[in-house]
C-alpha positions in Angstrom: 30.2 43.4 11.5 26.9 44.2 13.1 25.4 45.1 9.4 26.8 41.2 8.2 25.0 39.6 11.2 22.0 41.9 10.4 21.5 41.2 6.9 22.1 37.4 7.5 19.3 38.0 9.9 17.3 38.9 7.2 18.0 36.2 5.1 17.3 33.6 7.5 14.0 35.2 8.6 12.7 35.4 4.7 14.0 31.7 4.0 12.2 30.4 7.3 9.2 32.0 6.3 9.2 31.2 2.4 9.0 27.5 3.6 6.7 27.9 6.5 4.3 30.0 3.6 5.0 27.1 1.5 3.8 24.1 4.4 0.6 26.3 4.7 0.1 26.7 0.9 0.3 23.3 -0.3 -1.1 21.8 3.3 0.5 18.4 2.4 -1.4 15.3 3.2 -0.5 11.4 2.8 -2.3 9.5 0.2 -5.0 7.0 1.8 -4.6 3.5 0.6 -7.7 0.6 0.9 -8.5 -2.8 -0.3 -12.0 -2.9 -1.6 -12.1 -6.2 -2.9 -10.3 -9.3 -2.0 -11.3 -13.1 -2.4 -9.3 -16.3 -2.1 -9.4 -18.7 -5.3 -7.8 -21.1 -4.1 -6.1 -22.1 -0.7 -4.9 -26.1 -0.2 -2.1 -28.6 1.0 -1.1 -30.5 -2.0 0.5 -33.9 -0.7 1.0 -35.0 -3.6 3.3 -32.3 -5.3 6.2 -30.8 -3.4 4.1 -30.8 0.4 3.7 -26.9 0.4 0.8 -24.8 -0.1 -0.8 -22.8 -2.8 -2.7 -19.9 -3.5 -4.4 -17.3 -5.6 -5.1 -14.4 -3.8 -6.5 -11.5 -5.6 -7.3 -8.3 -4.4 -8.3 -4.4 -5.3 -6.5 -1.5 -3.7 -7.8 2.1 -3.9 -5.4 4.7 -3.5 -7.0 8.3 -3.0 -4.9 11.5 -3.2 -6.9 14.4 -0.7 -4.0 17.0 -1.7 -6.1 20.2 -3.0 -2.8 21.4 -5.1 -0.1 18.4 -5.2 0.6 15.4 -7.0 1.9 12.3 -6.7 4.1 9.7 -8.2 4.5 5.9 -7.2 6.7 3.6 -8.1 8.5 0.3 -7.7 5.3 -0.8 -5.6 5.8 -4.9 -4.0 3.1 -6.9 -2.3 3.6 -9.6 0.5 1.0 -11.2 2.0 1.4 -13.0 5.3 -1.0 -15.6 7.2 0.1 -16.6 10.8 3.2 -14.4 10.7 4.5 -16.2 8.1 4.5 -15.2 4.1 3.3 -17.0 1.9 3.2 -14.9 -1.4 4.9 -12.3 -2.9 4.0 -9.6 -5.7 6.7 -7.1 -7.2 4.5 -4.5 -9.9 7.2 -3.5 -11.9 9.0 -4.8 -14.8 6.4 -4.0 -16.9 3.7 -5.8 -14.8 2.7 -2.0 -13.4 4.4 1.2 -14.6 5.5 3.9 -12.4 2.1 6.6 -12.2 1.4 9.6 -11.3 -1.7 10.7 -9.7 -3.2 14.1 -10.3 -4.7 16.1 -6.9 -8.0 15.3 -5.3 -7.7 12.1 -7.8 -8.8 8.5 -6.8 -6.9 5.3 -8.5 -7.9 1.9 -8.4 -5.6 -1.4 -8.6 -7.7 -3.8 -10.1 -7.4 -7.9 -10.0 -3.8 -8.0 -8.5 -3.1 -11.3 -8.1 -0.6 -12.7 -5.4 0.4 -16.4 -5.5 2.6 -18.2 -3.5 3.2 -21.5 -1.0 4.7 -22.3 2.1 5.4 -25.5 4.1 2.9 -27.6 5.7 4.2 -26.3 9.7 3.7 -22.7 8.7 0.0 -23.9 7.6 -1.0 -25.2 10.8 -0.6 -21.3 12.3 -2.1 -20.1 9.3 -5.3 -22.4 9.9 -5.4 -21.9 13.4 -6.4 -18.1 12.9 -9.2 -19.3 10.1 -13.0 -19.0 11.3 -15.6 -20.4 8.9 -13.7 -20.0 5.7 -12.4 -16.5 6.4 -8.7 -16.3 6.5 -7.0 -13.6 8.6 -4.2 -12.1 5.9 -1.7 -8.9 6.4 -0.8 -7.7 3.0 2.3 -5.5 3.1 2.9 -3.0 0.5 6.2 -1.5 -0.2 6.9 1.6 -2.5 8.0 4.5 -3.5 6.3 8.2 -3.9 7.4 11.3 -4.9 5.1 14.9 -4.3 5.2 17.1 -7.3 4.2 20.2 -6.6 3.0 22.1 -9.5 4.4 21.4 -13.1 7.8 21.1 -12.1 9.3 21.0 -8.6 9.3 17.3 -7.2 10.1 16.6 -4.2 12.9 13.5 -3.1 11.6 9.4 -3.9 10.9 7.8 -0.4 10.2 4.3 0.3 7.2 4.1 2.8 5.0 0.7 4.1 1.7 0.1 4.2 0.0 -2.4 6.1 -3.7 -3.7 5.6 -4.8 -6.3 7.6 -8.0 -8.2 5.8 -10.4 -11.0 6.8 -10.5 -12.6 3.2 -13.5 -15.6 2.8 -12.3 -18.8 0.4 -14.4 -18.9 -3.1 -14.5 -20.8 -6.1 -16.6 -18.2 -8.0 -14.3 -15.6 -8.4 -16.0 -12.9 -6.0 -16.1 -11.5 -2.4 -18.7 -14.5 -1.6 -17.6 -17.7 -0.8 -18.8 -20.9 -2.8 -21.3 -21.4 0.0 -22.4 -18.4 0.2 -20.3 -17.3 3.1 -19.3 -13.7 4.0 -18.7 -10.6 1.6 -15.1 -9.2 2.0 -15.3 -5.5 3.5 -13.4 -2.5 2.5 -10.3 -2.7 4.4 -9.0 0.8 5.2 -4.9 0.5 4.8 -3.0 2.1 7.0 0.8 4.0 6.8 4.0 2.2 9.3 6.3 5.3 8.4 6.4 8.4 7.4 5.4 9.7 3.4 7.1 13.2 3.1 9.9 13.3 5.9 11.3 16.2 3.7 8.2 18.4 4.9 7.5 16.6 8.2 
């Protein structure tokens, strides 16, 4: 009896300290996520449609993978963007609009020209307006998706769903760049950042 308990000892101690080894060896961090680009093209109340708003919001998301020996996979990656608490657009990459990747270690992707249209009612523009100074737009754009750590050239780890959130001050042009069409303010680098967890299985 004493030998079982002894040898199951054992066991445990090498198991423990396999995975502790492997925390320290792989020293898993979370991706960082930013928008480096982001302009309005065009943002109005149309009376004479269907009274609602539209827009053409287009924006550039950097996503930069720090891990020294891990990689990572996304997936199934939505966009909603929000003015006054309220959305107003939607974006789901998938379908064949954006295809599941995979991103080496110590690699940087970029997201180019994603564009996110939508509308809302003419009440949820008044909110929307009332946090708007000089043609700059206060926006939340919420990203959710999916990752998955591969370590090595095999062993994955399991697909969580995590959320980003980047909150941007995005000017109004009519030029198709950071600048507004009166030469207002450039858009800034927005660093994103993380509401829950990436890796729960190794946190």
């Amino acid at each position: 009896m004493l030998r079982t308990v002894g040898y199951c000892a054992i066991i445990l101690f090498i198991v423990v300290f396999a995975c502790f080894s492997l925390v320290l060896f792989y020293n898993l961090q979370e991706p960082e996520f930013s928008v480096t680009n982001a302009f309005l093209t065009q943002f109005t109340f149309d009376t004479a449609t269907d009274q609602s708003l539209h827009d053409n919001l287009t924006v550039d998301i950097t996503i930069t993978n720090p891990n020294k020996r891990v990689g990572i996979e996304y997936r199934d990656i939505q966009a909603t963007a929000m003015c006054g608490h309220k959305t107003f657009a939607n974006l789901s990459l998938g379908g064949g609009i954006l295809a599941p990747f995979y991103q080496g270690h110590e690699n940087t992707t970029v997201l180019h020209n994603l564009l996110v249209q939508g509308r809302f009612e003419e009440a949820q523009l008044c909110k929307c307006k009332s946090e708007t100074v000089a043609g700059v737009y206060s926006i939340d754009l919420h990203l959710a998706l999916r990752v998955k750590a591969r370590y090595g050239m095999s062993y994955k780890g399991r697909s969580n769903k995590i959320g980003i959130l980047c909150k941007l001050l995005v000017p109004l042009t009519t030029v198709g760049t950071s600048i507004d069409g009166n030469g207002g303010e450039c858009f800034d680098t927005t660093k994103c950042f993380n509401t829950n967890k990436f890796f729960p299985e190794i946190y």
